[in-house]
LUMTORNU-146110 format. One record per residue: x, y, z of N, C-alpha, C, O in turn; residue number from 0; residue in three letters. Coordinates in steps of 0.02 Angstrom, whole numbers, always signed. Layout:
# residues N
@n_c1:X	n_c2:Y	n_c3:Z	ca_c1:X	ca_c2:Y	ca_c3:Z	c_c1:X	c_c2:Y	c_c3:Z	o_c1:X	o_c2:Y	o_c3:Z	nr:NUM	rest:ALA
...
This chain:
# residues 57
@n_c1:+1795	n_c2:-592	n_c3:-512	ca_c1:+1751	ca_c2:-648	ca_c3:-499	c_c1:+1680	c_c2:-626	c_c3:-481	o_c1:+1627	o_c2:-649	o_c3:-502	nr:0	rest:UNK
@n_c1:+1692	n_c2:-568	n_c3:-430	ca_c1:+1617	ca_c2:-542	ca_c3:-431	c_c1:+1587	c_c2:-528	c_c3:-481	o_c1:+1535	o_c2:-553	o_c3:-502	nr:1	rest:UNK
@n_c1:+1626	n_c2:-474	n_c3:-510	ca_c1:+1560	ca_c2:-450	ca_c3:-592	c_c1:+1539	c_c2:-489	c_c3:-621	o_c1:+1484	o_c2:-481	o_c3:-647	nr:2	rest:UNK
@n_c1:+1582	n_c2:-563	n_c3:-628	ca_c1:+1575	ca_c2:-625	ca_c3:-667	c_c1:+1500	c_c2:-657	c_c3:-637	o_c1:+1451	o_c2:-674	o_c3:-670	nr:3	rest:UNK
@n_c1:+1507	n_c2:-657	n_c3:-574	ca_c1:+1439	ca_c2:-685	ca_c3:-569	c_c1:+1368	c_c2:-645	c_c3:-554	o_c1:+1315	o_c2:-669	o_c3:-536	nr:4	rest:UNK
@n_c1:+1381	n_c2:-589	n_c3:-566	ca_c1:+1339	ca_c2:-531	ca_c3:-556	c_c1:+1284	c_c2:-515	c_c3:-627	o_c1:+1226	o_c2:-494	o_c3:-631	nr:5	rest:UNK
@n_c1:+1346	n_c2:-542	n_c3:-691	ca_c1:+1350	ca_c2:-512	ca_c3:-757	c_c1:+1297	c_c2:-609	c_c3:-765	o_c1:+1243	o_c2:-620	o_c3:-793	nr:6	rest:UNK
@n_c1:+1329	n_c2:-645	n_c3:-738	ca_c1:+1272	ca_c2:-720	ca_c3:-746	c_c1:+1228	c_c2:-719	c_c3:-722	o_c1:+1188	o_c2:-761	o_c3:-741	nr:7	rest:UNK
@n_c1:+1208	n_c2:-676	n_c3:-672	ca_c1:+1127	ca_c2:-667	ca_c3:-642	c_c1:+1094	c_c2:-622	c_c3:-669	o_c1:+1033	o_c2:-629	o_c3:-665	nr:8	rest:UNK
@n_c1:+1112	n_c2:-579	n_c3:-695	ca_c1:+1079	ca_c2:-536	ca_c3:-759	c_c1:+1047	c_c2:-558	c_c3:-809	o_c1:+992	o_c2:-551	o_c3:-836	nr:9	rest:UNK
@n_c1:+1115	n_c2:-599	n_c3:-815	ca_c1:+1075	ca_c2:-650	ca_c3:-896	c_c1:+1045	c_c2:-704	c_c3:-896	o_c1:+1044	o_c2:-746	o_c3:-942	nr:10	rest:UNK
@n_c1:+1022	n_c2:-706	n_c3:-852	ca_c1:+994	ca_c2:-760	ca_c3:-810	c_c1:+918	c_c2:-758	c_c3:-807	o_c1:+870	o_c2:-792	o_c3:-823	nr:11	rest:UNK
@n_c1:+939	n_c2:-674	n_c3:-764	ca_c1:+860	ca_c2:-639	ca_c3:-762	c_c1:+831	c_c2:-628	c_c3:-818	o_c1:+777	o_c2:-652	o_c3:-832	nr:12	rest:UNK
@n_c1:+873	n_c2:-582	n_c3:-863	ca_c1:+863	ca_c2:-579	ca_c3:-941	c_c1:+827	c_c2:-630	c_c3:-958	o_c1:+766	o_c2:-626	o_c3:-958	nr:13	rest:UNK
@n_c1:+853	n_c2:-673	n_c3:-972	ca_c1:+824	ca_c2:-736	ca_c3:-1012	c_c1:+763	c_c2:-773	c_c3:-983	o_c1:+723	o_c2:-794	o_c3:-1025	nr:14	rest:UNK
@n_c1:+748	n_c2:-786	n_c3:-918	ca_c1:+688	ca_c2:-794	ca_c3:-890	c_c1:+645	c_c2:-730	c_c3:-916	o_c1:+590	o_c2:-741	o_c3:-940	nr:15	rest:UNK
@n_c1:+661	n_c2:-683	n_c3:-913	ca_c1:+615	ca_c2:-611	ca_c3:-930	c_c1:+578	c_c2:-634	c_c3:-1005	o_c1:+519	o_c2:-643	o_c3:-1022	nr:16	rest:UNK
@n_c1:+643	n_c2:-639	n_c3:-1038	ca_c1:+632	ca_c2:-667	ca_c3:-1110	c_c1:+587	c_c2:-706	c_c3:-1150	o_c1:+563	o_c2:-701	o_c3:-1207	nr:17	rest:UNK
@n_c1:+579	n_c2:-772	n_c3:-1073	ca_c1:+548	ca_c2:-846	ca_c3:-1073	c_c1:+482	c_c2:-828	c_c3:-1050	o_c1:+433	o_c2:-858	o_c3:-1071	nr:18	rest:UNK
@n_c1:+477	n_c2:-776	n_c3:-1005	ca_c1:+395	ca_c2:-756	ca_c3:-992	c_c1:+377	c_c2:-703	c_c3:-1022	o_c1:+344	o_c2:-660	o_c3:-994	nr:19	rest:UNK
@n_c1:+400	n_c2:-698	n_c3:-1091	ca_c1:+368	ca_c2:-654	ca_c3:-1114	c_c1:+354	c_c2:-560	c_c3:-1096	o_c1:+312	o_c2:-518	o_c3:-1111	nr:20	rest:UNK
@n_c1:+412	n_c2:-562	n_c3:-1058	ca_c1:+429	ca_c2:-500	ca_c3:-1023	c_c1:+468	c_c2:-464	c_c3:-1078	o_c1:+507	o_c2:-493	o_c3:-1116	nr:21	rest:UNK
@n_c1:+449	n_c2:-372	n_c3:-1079	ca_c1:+508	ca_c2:-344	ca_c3:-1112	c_c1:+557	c_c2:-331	c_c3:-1077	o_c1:+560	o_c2:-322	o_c3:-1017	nr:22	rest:UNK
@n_c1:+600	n_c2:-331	n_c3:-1117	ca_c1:+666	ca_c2:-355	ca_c3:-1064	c_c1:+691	c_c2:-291	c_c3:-1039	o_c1:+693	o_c2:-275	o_c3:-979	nr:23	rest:UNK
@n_c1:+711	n_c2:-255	n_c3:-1087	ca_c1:+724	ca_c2:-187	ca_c3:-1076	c_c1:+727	c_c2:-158	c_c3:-1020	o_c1:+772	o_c2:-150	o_c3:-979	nr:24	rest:UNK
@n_c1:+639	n_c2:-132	n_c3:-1023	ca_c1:+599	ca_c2:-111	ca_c3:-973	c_c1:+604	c_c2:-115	c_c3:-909	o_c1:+618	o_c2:-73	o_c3:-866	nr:25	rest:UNK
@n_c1:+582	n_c2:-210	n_c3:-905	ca_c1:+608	ca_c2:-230	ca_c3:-861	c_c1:+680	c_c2:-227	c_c3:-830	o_c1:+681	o_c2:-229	o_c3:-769	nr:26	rest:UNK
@n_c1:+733	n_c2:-224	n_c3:-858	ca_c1:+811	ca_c2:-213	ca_c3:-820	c_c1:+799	c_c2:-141	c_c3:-800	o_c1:+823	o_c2:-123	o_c3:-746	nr:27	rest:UNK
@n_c1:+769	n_c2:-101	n_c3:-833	ca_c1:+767	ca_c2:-41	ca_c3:-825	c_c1:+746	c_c2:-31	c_c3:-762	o_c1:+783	o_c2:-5	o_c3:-720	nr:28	rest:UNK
@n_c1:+693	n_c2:-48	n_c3:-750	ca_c1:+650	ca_c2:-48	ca_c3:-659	c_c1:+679	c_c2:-87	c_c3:-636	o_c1:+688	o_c2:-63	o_c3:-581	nr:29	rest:UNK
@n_c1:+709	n_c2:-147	n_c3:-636	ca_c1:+735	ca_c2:-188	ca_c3:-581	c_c1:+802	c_c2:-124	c_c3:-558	o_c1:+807	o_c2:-101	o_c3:-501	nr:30	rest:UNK
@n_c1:+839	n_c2:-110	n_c3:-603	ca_c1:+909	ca_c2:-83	ca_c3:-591	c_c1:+862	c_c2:-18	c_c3:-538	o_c1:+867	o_c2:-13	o_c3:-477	nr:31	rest:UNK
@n_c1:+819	n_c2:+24	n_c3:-581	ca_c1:+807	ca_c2:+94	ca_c3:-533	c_c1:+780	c_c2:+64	c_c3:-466	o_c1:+784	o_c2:+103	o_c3:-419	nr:32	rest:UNK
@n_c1:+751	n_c2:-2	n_c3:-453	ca_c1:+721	ca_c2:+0	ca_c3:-389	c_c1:+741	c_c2:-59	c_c3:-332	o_c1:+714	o_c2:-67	o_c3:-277	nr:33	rest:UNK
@n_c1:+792	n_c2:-95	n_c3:-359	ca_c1:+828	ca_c2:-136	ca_c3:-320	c_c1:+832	c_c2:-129	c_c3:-251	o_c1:+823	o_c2:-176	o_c3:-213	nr:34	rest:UNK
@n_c1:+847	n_c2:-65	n_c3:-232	ca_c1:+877	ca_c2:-50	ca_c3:-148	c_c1:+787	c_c2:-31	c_c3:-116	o_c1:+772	o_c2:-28	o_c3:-56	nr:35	rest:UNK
@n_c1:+742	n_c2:-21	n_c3:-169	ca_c1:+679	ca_c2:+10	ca_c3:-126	c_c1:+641	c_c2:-54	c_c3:-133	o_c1:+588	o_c2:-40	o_c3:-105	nr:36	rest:UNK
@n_c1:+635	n_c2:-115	n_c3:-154	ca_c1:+593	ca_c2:-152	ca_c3:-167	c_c1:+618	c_c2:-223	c_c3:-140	o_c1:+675	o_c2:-245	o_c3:-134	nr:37	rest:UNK
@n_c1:+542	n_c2:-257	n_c3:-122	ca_c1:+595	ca_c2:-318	ca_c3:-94	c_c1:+581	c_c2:-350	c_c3:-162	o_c1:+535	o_c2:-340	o_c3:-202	nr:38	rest:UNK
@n_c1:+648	n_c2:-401	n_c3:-164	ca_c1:+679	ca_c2:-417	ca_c3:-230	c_c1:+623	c_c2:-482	c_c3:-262	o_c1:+624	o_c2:-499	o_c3:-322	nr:39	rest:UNK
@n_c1:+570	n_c2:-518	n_c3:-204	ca_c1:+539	ca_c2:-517	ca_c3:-229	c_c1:+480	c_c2:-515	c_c3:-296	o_c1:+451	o_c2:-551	o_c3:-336	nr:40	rest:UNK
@n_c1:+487	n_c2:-457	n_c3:-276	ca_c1:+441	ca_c2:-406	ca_c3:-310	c_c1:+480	c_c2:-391	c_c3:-375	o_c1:+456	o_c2:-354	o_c3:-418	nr:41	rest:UNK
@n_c1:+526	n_c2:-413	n_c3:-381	ca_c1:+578	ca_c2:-395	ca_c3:-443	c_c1:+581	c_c2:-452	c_c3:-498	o_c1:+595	o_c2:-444	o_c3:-558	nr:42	rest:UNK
@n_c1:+569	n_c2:-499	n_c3:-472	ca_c1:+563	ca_c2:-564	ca_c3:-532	c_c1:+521	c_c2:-586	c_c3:-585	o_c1:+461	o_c2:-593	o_c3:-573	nr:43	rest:UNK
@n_c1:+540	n_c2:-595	n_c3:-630	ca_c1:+521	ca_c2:-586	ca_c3:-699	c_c1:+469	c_c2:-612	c_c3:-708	o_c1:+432	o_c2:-593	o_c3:-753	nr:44	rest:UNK
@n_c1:+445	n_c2:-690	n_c3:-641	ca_c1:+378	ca_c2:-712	ca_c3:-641	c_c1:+339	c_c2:-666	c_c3:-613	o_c1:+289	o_c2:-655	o_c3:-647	nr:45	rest:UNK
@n_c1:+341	n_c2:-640	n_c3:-573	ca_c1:+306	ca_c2:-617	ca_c3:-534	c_c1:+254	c_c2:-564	c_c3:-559	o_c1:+262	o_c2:-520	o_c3:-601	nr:46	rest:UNK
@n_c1:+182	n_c2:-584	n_c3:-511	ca_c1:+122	ca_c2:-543	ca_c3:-565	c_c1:+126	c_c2:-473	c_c3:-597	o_c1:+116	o_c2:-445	o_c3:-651	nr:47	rest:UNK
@n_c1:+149	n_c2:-457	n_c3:-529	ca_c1:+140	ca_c2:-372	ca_c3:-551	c_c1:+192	c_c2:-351	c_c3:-625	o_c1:+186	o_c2:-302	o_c3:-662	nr:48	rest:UNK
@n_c1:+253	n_c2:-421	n_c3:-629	ca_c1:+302	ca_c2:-366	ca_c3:-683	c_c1:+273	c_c2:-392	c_c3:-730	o_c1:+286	o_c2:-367	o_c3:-784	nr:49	rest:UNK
@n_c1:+223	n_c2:-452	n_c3:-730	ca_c1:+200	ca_c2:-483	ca_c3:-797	c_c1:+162	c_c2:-430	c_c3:-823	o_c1:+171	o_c2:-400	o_c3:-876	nr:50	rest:UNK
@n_c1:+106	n_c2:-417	n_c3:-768	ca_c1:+49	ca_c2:-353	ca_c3:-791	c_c1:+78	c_c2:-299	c_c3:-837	o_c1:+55	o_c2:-278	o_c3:-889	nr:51	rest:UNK
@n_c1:+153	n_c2:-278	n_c3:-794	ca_c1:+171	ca_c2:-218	ca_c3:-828	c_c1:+210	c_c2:-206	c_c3:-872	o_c1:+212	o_c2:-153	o_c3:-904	nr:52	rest:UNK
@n_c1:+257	n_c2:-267	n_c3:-882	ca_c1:+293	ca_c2:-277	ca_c3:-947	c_c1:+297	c_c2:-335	c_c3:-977	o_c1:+352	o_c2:-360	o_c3:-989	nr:53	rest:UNK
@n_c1:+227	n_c2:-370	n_c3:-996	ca_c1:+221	ca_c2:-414	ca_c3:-1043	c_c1:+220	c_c2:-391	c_c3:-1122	o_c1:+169	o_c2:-363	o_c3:-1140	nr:54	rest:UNK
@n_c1:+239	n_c2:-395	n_c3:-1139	ca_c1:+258	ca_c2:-415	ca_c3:-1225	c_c1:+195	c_c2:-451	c_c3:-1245	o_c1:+181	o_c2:-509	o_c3:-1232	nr:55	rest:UNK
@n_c1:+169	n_c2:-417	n_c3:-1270	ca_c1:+111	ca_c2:-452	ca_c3:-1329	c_c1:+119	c_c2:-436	c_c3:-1381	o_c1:+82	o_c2:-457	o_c3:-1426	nr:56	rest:UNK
């Protein structure tokens, strides 16, 4: 039941990532390496800084 909803907030995030034009990749890539050092915040797919750094143009 956990992974189940672990594996829906992923794709969740994913797809918001997706919706702002975020690479997604990338992005899972740094959220996964920096989860425990970052406030989570700082981890969302709106948020300026990940737009700056992994927008998809």
């Amino acid at each position: 039941m956990l992974k189940r909803k672990i594996q829906e907030k992923l794709d969740c995030n994913i797809q918001t990532a997706k919706a702002n034009d975020i690479k997604s990749e990338l992005y899972l890539k740094y959220v996964i390496e920096n989860i425990d050092k970052v406030d989570i915040n700082n981890l969302l797919p709106w948020n300026l800084k990940i737009k700056e750094n992994y927008y998809d143009n």
